[in-house]
C-alpha positions in Angstrom: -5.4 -14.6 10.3 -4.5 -15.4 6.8 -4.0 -12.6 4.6 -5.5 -12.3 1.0 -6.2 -8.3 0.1 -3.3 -5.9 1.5 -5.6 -3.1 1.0 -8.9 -2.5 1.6 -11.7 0.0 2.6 -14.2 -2.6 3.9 -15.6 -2.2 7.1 -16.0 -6.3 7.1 -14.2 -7.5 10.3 -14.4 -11.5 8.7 -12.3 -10.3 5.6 -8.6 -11.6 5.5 -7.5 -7.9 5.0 -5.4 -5.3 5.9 -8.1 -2.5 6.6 -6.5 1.2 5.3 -7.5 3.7 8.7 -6.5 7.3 8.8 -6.2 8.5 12.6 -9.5 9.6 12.9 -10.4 6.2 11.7 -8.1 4.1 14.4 -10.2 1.8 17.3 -7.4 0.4 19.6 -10.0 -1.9 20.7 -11.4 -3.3 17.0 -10.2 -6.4 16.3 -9.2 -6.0 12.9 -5.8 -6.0 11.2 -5.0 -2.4 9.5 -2.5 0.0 8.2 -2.1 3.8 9.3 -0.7 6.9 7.5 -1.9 10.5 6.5 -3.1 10.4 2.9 -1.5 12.7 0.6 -5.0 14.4 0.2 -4.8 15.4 3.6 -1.2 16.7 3.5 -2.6 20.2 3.7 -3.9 20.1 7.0 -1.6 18.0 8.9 -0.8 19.3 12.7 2.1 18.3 15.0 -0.6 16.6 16.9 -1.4 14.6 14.1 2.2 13.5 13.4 2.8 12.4 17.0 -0.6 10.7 17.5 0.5 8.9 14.2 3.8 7.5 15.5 1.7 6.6 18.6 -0.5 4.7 17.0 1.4 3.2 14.8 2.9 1.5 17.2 -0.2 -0.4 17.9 0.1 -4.1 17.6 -2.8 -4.8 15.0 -0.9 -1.8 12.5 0.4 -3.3 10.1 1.8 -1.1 8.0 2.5 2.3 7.3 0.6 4.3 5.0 -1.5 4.6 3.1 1.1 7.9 2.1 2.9 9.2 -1.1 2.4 11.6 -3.4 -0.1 12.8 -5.8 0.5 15.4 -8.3 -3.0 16.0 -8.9 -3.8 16.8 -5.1 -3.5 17.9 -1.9 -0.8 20.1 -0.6 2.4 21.6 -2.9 4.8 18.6 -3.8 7.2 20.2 -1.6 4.8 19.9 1.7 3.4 16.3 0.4 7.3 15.2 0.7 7.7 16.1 4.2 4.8 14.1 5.3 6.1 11.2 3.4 9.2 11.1 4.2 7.9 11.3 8.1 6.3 7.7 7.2 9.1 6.5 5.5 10.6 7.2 9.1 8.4 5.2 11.0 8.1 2.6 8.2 12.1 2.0 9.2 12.1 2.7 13.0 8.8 0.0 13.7 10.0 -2.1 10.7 6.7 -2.4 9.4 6.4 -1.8 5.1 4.7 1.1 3.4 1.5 1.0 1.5 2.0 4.5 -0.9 -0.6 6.0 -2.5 1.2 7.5 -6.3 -0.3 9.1 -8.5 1.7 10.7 -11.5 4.7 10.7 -9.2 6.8 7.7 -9.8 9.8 9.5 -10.4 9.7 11.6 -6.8 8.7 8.0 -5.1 12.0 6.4 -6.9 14.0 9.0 -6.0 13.2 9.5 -2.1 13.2 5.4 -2.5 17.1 6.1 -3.7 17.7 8.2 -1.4 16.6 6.9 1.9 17.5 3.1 1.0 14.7 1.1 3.2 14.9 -1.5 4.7 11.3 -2.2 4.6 8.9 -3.1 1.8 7.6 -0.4 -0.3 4.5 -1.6 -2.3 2.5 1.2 -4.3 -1.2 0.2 -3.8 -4.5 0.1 -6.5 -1.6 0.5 -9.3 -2.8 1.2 -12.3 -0.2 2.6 -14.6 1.5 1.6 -18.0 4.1 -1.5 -18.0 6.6 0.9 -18.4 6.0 2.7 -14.9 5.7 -0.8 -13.4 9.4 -1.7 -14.9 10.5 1.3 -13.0 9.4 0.5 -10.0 9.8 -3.2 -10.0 14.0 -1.9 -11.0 14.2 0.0 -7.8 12.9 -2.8 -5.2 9.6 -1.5 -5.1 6.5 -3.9 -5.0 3.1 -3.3 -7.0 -0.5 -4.2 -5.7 -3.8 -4.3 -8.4 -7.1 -4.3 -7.6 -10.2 -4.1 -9.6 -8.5 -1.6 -12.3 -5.4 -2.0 -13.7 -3.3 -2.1 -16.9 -2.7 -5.9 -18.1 0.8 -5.4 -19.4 1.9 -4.1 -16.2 0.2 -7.2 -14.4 2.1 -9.1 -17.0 5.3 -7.7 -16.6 5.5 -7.4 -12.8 7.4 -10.8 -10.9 5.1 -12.7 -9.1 6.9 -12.1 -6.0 5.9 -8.1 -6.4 2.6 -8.9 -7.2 0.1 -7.9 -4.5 -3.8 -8.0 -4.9 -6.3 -5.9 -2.9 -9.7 -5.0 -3.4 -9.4 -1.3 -1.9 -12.6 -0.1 -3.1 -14.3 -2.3 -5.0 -17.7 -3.9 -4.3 -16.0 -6.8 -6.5 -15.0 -9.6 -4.0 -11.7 -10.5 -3.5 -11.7 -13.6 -5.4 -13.5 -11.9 -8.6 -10.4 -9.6 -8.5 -7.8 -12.6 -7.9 -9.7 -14.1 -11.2 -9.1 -11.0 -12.9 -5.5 -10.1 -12.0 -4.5 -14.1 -12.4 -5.7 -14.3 -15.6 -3.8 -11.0 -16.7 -0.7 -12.3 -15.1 -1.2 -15.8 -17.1 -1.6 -17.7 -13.9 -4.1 -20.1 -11.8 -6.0 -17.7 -9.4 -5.5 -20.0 -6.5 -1.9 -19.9 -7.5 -1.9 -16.2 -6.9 -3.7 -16.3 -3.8 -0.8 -19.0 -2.1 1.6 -16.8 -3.5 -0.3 -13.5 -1.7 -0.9 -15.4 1.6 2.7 -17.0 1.9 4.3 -13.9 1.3 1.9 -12.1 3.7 2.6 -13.9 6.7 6.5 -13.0 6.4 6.0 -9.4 5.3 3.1 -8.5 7.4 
């Protein structure tokens, strides 16, 4: 299946999407294409059980990807805790060589520096971004990728290469190709332009 949105909430089996599942969320037997991972808002009452039945699952041949996962300074457990749990998907990111989707929110500096620190192999792309150009420079310097969906800051669409730009609707009730429209036209580029560039990169990264 061609892929145009790398994150999403729908429950629409027909869409050309990777759908975001926490565990509880997981259906070996629906056909859909998904990602797995413990949100960072749920880093506070993660089990051993959890962890393994994560790894397990993730193993699964419609995952994807890892995540979504990261930190947010704003919620969940102590920065300390949320870490942990990250770096646990970082770990399975690199051992099933599939990328990570991270959720970040006021914590691009802790999400470089693990990204320093551990060196991966995989794709890292930081989902629904939404921060200042600056913050997108940052990233974009360290090998990590950026996807926008419905909001997002224009200069940071404008600054970010083409080749790190991701789209996804996550969870908008905009359709994908209203958001392609908008992000295109931010990134001063066709929309169907985009989307090739999206779906070719898709098919090798995913």
């Amino acid at each position: 299946m061609t892929i145009n949105d790398i994150h999403t909430h729908s429950n629409n089996l027909s869409h050309h999407a990777i759908v975001s599942l926490s565990l509880a969320q997981f259906d070996r037997e629906a056909p859909r294409l998904c990602s797995i991972g413990i949100h960072p808002w749920d880093s506070n009452r993660v089990t051993d059980h959890d962890l393994r039945l994560l790894q397990q699952l993730s193993q699964h041949r419609h995952v994807l990807a890892i995540g979504e996962c990261g930190i947010d300074c704003l919620r969940g457990a102590d920065i300390e805790q949320q870490t942990t749990l990250f770096e646990y998907h970082i770990g399975l990111s690199e051992m099933l060589k599939k990328p990570l989707i991270i959720h970040s929110v006021k914590s691009a500096h802790i999400i470089i520096s693990l990204c320093k620190k551990h060196k991966p192999a995989q794709k890292w792309i930081v989902h629904g971004f939404r921060g200042n150009a600056s913050t997108a420079q940052q990233f974009i310097n360290h090998g990590i990728e950026l996807s926008f969906g419905e909001k997002f800051n224009a200069k940071a669409v404008a600054i970010t290469p083409i080749e790190m730009l991701w789209v996804e609707s996550d969870e908008s009730r905009l359709c994908i190709n209203a958001i392609y429209d908008l992000v295109a036209h931010a990134a001063n580029i066709e929309p169907h332009e985009l989307q090739k560039s999206v779906e070719m990169r898709a098919e090798k990264t995913f």
